[in-house]
C-alpha positions in Angstrom: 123.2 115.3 129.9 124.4 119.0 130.8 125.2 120.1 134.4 126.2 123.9 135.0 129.4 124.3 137.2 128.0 124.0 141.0 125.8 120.5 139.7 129.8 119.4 137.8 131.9 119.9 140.7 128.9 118.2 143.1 129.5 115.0 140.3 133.1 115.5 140.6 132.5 115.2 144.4 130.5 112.0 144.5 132.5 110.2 142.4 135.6 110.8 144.3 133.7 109.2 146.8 132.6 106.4 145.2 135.8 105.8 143.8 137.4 106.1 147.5 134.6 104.1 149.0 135.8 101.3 146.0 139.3 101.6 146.7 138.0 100.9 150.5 136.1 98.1 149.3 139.1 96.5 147.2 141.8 96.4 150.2 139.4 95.0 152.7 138.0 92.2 150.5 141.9 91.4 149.2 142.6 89.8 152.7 139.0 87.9 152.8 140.2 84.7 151.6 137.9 84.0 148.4 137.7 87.3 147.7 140.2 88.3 145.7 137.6 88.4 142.9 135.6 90.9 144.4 139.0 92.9 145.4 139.8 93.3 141.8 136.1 94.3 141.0 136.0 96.9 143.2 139.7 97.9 142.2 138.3 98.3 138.5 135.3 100.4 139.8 137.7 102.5 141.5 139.6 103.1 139.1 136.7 104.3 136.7 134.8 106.5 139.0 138.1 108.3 139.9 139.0 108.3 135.7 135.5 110.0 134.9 135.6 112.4 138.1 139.1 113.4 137.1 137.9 113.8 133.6 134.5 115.9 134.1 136.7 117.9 136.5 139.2 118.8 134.0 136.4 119.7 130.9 134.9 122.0 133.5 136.0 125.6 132.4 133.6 127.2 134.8 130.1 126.9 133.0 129.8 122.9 133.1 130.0 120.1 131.2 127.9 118.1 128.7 128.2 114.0 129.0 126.5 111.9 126.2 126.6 108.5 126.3 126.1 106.5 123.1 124.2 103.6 122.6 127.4 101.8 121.7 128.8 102.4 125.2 131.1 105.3 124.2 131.2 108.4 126.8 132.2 111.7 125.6 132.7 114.6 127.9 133.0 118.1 126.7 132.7 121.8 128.4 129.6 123.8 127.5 
């Protein structure tokens, strides 16, 4: 996948969010009892979405990124 700059830093963006909205998610469900399961999930999810944001954000040199995800699972991020 390639995104130019302005669609990179909107990514960067939303996944911040997500990865907030996780984080959110985590410390409200670690005090449900039962649901320290979930908590830990959700931590993991944060965790990701804020690694990959920080990661897009920091390949960004001001023309984008390209993302391409491999069959295997593998991610590789590089700037265009």
């Amino acid at each position: 996948m390639q995104y130019n700059d302005s669609e990179t830093k909107e990514l960067v963006n939303i996944l911040t969010s997500y990865g907030n909205k996780w984080a959110l998610a985590a410390a409200i469900s670690a005090f449900v009892p039962g649901g320290q399961e979930v908590a830990i999930a959700a931590a993991i999810m944060s965790y990701g979405n804020y690694e990959l944001a920080r990661e897009i954000g920091y390949q960004n040199k001001g023309r984008g990124v390209n993302i391409d995800i491999a069959w295997v699972g593998t991610i590789s991020i590089y700037g265009r």
